[in-house]
C-alpha positions in Angstrom: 20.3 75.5 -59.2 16.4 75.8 -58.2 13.9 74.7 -60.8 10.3 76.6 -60.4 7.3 74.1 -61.7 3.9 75.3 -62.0 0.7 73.9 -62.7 0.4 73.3 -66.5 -2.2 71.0 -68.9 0.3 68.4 -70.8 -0.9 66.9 -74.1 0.1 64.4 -76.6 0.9 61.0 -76.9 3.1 58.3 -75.3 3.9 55.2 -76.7 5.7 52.7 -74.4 8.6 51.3 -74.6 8.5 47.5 -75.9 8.7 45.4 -73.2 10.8 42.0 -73.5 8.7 40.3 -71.1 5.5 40.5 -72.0 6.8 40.2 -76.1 7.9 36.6 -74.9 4.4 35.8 -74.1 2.7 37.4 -76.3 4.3 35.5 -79.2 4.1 32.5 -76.7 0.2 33.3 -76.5 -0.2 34.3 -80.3 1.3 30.8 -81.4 -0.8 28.7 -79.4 -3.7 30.3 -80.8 -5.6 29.3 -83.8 -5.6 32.4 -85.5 -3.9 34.9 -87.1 -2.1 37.2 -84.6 -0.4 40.9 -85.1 1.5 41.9 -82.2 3.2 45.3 -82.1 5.8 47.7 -80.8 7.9 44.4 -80.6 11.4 45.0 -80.7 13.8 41.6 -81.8 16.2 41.1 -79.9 18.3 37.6 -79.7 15.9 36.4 -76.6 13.1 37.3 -78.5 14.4 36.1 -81.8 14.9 32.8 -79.9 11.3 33.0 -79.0 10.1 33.3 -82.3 12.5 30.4 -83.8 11.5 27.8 -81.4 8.0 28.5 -82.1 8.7 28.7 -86.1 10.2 24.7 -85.1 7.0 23.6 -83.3 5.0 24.6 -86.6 4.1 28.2 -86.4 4.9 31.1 -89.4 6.5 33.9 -88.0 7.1 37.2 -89.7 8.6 40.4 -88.3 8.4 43.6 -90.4 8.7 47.2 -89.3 8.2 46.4 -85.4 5.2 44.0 -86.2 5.2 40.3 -85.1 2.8 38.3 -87.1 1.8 34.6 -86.1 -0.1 32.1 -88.1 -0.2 28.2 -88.1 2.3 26.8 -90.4 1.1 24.2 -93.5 4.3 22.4 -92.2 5.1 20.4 -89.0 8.7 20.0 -87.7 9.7 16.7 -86.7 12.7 18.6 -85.2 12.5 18.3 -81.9 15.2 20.2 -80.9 15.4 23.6 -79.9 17.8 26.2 -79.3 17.0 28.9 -76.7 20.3 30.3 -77.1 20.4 32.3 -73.9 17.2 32.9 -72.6 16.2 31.8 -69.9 12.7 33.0 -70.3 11.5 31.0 -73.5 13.4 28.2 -71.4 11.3 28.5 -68.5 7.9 29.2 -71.2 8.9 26.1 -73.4 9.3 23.3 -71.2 5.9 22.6 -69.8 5.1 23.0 -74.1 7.6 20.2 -74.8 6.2 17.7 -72.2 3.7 16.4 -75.3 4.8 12.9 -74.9 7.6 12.7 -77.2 11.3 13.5 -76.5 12.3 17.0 -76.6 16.0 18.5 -76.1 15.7 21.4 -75.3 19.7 23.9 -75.9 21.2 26.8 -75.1 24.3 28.6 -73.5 26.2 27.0 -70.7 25.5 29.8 -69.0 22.0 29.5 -69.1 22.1 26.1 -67.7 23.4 27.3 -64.6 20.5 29.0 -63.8 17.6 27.1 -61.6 15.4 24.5 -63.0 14.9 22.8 -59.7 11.0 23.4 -60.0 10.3 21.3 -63.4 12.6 18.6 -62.5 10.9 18.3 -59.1 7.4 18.5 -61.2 8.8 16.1 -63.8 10.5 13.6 -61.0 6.7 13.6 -59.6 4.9 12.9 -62.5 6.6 10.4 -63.7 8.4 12.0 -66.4 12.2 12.3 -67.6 14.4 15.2 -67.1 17.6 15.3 -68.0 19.7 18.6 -67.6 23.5 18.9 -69.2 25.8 21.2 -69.3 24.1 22.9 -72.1 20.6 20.9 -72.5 17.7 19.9 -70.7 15.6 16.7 -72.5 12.7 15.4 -71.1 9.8 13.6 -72.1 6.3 13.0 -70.7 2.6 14.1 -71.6 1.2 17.2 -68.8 -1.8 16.5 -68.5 -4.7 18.9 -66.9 -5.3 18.9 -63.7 -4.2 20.4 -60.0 0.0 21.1 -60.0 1.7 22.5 -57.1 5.1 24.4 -57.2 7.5 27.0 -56.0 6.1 30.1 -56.9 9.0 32.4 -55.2 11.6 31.6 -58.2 10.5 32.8 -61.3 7.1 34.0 -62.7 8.3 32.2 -65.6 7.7 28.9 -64.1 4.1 29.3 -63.6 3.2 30.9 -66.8 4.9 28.2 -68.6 2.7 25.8 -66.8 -0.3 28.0 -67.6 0.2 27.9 -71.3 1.1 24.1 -72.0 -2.5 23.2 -69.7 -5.3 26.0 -70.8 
């Protein structure tokens, strides 16, 4: 088969495709904001719905209609502090810097997802000071991050560092 292409003018418009990565921090982003937030083009899945719940637990409104996210702050606080990541490793990764407030956390999801490396926060948490405890199915820790300089593995996971960049702006 041989295909001929010539020079042509194209037109139109392209939407991406949403992106599960960047929809994790976004909402991430949106919650820790003090406003009202509209985020698009978001399409749930059960990472992203994980996302969304934990946030909804640490005192955020979270509504999803017709591919829209929208984010407020909640009247109501959740003493709850346990959350369920079910198995995704990226609101893992984004959470845990969030939960080191000072008070316990547990932090839960699949076996599976326990499996994967947390080397990096336990080595933070072991130098700070702090507890972390990982399970077969749980991580709990407690300690307050405070701001200031923090030095880790960057060659892991992307995922470490933004977590640290959203629990200390």
């Amino acid at each position: 088969m041989r295909a001929v292409i010539e020079k042509s003018v194209l037109s139109g418009i392209v939407e991406a495709p949403p992106s599960k990565s960047m929809a994790h921090r976004l909402i991430i982003a949106a919650a820790l904001s003090e406003g009202e937030c509209r985020i698009e083009n978001v399409s749930l899945s059960e990472d992203i719905t994980a996302t969304s719940e934990c946030m909804k637990k640490l005192g955020k409104e979270i509504t999803f209609d017709n591919g829209t996210l929208y984010i407020k702050n909640a009247e109501t606080k959740y003493d709850d502090r346990m959350l369920f990541v079910n198995e995704s490793g990226s609101t893992l990764r984004f959470l845990i810097p969030l939960c080191l407030t000072g008070e316990e956390f547990t932090i839960k999801g699949s076996k599976r997802l326990f499996e994967r490396p947390l080397d990096v926060y336990g080595e933070l948490c072991r130098e700070k000071g702090f507890s972390f405890s990982k399970g077969r199915d749980l991580v709990t820790l407690c300690g307050k991050l405070e701001k200031g300089n923090y030095k880790i593995r960057g060659d892991v996971s992307s995922q470490f560092i933004t977590g640290l960049v959203f629990a200390l702006v």
